[in-house]
N, C-alpha and C positions, 0 to 999 in steps of 0.2 A: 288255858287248861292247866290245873297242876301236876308237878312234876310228880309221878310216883313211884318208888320203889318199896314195892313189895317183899316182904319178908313168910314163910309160911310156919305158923306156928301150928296148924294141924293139918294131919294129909288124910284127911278122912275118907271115904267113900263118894262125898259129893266136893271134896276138898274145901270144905267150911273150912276158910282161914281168917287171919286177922292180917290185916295189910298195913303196912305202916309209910304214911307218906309225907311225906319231906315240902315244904309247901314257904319258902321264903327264911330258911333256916329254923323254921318249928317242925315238930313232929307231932303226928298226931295219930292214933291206933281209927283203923275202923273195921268193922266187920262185913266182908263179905264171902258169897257163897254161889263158887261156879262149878256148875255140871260138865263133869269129867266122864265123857264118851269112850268106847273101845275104842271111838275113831280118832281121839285127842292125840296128837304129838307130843314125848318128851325127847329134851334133847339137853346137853352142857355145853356149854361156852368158858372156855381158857384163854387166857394171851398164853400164845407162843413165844419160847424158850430164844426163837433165833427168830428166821424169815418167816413168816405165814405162806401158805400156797396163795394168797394173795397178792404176795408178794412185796409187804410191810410187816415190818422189825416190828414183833409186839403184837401181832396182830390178833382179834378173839377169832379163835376156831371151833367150831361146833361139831360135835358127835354126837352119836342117839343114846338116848338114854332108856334103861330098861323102863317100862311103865311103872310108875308109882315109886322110882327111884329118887324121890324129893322128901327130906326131913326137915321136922323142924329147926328155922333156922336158918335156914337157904332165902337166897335172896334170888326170888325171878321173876321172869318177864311173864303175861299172861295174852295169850293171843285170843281174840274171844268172839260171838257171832251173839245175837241172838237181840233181846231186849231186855231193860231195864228187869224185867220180872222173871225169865228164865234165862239169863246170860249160859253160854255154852264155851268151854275150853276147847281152841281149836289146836294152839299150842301152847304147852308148857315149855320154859325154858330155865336152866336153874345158871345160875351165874357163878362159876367160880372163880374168887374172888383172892385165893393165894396166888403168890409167886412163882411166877415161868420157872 
């Protein structure tokens, strides 16, 4: 399977975005379109400054994110149910990607 990291270049109502995936050192745009539920999870992910409550220097820590707190740009993870023809966002997660 390829590796993908998504990027969101619209955060629209059904979050029509364009994904951008990394696949052997090429990149390539594609377009897809997941349904984003009242019930969809967002959240952020940071490395930690010092220890993580995990207990690893550096570690990503995750917080909730207000809904529809993702712009274009953002680089996330997309948690997803459904099928090929209706995919469903179960969770959003947006990466960020600056310095502890």
């Amino acid at each position: 399977m390829p590796r993908m990291r998504p990027t969101v270049h619209s955060a629209a109502a059904a979050l029509s975005s364009a994904v951008r995936l990394l696949e052997s050192g090429r990149s390539e745009v594609r377009r897809y379109t997941m349904q984003v539920t009242s019930s969809t999870e967002f959240a952020r992910v940071k490395r930690a400054s010092g220890v993580a409550p995990s207990g690893w220097v550096g570690d990503y820590v995750e917080t909730r994110l207000p809904a529809w707190d993702v712009k274009p740009g953002d680089w996330v993870t997309i948690a997803g149910e459904g099928d090929a023809q209706r995919p469903r966002a179960v969770k959003i997660t947006v990466v960020d990607t600056s310095e502890p």
